[in-house]
N, C-alpha and C positions, 0 to 999 in steps of 0.2 A: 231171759225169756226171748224167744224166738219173735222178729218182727213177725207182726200181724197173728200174733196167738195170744188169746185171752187166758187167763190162770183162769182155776174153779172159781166156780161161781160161789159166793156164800149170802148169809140170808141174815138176820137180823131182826131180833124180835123184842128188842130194851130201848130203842129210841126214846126219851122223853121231851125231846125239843124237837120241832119240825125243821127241816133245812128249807133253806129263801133262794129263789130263783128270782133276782133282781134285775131286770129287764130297763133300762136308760137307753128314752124317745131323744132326741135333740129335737129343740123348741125354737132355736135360733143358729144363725149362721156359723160355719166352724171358725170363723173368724173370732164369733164373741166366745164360743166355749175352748177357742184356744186361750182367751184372756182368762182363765180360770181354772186349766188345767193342773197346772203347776201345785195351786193349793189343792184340788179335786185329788193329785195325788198325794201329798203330805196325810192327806183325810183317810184315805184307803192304805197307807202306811200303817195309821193308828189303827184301822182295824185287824189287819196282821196280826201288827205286837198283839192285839189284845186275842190272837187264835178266831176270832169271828169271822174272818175273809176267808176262803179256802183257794179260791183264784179270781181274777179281774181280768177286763180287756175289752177293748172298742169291737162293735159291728164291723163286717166286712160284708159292702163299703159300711166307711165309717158315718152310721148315720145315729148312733149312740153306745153304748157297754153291756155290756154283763158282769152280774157280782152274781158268787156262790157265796152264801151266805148259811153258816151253820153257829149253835148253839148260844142259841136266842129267843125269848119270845117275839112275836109278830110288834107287840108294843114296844119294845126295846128296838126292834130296826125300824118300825116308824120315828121311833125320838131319833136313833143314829139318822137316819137319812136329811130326817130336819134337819143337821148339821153337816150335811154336804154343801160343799162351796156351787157345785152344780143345780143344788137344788136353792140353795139362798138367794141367787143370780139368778134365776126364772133360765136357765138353758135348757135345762131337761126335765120331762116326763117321767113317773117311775111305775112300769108294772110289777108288782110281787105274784111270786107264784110259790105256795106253799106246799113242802111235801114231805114225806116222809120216810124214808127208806128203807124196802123190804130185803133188797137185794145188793150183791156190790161188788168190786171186781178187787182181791185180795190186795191189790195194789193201794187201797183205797179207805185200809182199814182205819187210818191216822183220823178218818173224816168221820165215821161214823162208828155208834157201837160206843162212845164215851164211857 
């Protein structure tokens, strides 16, 4: 595909799990969530393997992450998130934002449409 050219658009109408837009505030200095990092990523490792992560990575500037978060319920990534090292350590914040997917860019299909 041509840089900067989108493939057709396609739609999606079988979702039965909503996708998580996980939004990580930092709460404390990058000093203390660099003490924590290390496990934070081992954690988000595990979610990988288990297909739940679809991507991760720090704010720019780095003032907390974002997780894609798919095929889950909303109570299953509150228990996972209790078991973040960031969140055990009081460093970060966590907004979820929940959604659902009508639409998607065929590159994309891996994530949605299960």
């Amino acid at each position: 595909r041509e840089a900067g050219k989108a493939g057709p658009y396609r739609t999606v109408n079988h979702i039965t799990e909503p996708m998580f837009i996980v939004v990580l505030t930092y709460l404390k200095p990058l000093e203390t969530v660099d003490e924590h990092l290390e496990d934070h990523r081992s954690y988000l490792k595990r979610l990988y393997a288990a297909k739940h992560l679809v991507c991760s990575g720090p704010l720019d500037p780095r003032t907390g992450g974002v997780l894609l978060v798919r095929d889950m319920s909303r109570e299953a990534l509150d228990a996972l998130i209790d078991e973040d090292p960031f969140h055990r350590a009081g460093v970060a914040r966590y907004e979820i934002l929940s959604f659902r997917p009508t639409g998607y860019d065929p590159s994309f299909a891996n994530f949605v449409g299960r």
